[in-house]
Legacy VTK file of the C-alpha trace (Angstrom):
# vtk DataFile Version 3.0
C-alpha trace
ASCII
DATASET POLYDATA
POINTS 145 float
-1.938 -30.007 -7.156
0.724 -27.644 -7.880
1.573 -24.409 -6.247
3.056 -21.346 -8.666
4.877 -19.125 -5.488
6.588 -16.163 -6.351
8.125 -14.289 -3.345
6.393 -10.930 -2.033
3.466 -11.700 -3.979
0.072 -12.080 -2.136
-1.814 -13.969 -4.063
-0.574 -17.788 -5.066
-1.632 -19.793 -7.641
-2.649 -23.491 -7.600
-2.723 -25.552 -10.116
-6.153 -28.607 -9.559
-4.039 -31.051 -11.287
-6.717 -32.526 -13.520
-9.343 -30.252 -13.916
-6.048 -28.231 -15.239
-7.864 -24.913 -14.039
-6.169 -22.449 -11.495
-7.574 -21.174 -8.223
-5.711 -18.286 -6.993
-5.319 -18.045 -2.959
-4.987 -14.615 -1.114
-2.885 -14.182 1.421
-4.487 -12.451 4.129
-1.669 -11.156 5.992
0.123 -9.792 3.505
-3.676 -8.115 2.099
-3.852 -6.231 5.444
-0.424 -5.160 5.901
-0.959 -3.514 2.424
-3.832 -1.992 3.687
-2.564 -0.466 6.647
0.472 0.505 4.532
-1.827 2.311 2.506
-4.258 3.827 4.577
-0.857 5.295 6.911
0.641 7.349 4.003
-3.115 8.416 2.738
-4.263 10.057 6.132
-4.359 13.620 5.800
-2.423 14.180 8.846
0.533 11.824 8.079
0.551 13.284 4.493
1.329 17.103 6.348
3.998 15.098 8.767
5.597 13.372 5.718
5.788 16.387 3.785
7.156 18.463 6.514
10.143 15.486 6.831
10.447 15.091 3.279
10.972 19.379 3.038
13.711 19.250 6.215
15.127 15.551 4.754
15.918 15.158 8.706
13.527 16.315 12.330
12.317 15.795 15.288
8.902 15.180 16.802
9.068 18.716 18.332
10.378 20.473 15.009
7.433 19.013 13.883
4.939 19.897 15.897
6.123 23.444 15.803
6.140 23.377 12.162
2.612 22.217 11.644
1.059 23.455 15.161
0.275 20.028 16.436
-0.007 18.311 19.612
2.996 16.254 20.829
0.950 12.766 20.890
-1.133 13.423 18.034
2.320 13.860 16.260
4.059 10.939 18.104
0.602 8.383 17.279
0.930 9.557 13.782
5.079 8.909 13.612
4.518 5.304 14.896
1.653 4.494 12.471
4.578 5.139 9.853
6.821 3.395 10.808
4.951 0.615 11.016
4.105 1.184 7.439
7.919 1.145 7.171
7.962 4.769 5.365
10.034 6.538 7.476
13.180 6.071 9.562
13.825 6.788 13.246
17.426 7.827 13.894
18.225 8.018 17.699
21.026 10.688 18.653
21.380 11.636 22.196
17.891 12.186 23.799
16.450 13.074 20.327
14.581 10.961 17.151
15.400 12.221 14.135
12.589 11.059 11.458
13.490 10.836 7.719
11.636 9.118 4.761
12.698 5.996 3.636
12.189 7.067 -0.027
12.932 3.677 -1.266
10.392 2.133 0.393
7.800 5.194 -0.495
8.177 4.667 -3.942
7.456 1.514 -3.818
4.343 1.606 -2.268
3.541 4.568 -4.152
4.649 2.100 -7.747
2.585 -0.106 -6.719
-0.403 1.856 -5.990
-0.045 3.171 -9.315
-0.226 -0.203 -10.958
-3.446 -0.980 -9.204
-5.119 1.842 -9.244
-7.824 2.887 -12.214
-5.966 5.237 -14.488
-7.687 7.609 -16.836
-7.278 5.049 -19.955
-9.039 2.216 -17.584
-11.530 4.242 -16.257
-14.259 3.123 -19.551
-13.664 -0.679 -18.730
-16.809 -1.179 -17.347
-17.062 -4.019 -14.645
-20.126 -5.394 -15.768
-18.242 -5.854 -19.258
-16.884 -8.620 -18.185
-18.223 -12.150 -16.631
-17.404 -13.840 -13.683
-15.171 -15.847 -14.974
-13.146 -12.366 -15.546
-13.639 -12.558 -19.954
-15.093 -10.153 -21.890
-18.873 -11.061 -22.193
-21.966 -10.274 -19.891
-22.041 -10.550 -16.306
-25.100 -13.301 -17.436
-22.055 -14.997 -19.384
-22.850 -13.836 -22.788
-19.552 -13.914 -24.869
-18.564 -17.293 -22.888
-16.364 -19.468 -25.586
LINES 1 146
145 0 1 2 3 4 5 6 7 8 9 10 11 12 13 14 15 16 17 18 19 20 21 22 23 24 25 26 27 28 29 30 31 32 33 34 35 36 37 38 39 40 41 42 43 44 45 46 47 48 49 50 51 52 53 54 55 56 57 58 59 60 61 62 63 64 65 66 67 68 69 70 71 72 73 74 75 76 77 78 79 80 81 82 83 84 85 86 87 88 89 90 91 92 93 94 95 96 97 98 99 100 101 102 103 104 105 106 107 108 109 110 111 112 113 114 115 116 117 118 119 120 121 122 123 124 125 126 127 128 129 130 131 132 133 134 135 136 137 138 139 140 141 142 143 144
């Protein structure tokens, strides 16, 4: 059994030695911290808040709650949420946090996103098109070879 591991992907593929066919293994982890990634920056909420940062490129929690006439803790809860997601930046000086977007890492997430998401062109690739085996055919597995 051999292992094909690429770094920073989450799925690996192993090799069954001598049935020679592949069996790909999710990594869990990395499945949910994707997730969470995702479901920070699509939260209507967070969208305003990373909008607002992204328009002033540098603010605080109250300049933000001003801005978008929000509660203090609502705003704070949603600031923590992402940075976990790692998409923006916390910059202490003096007694204030500054928040900025870590662009980098936004369009990444965002690249990727793209990449798996159903574009236009994709969108008449049926499902059921294909068997489960993942070839074109039935889902029965008419069109097997």
């Amino acid at each position: 059994m051999t292992t094909d591991n690429n770094a920073g992907n989450s799925a690996d593929v192993v090799n069954n030695g001598s049935t020679g066919e592949n069996t790909i293994v999710l990594d869990s982890d990395i499945l949910k911290r994707a997730t969470l990634t995702l479901r920070a920056i699509r939260n209507p909420e967070r969208k305003k808040i990373l909008q607002v940062i992204g328009e002033k490129g540098s603010i605080t929690v109250n300049e933000i709650c001003r801005l978008l006439n929000m509660p203090q803790p609502v705003v704070s809860l949603n600031l923590s949420i992402l940075r976990k997601a790692r998409v923006v930046i916390d910059d202490r000086k003096g007694k204030n946090i500054y928040y900025t977007i870590d662009a980098v890492r936004l369009r990444q997430v965002m690249k990727a996103a793209k990449e798996l998401s159903w574009e236009e062109r994709d969108s008449k690739i049926s499902v059921s098109n294909y068997n489960a085996s993942g070839t074109p055919g039935t889902a029965s597995g008419e069109g097997d070879e």
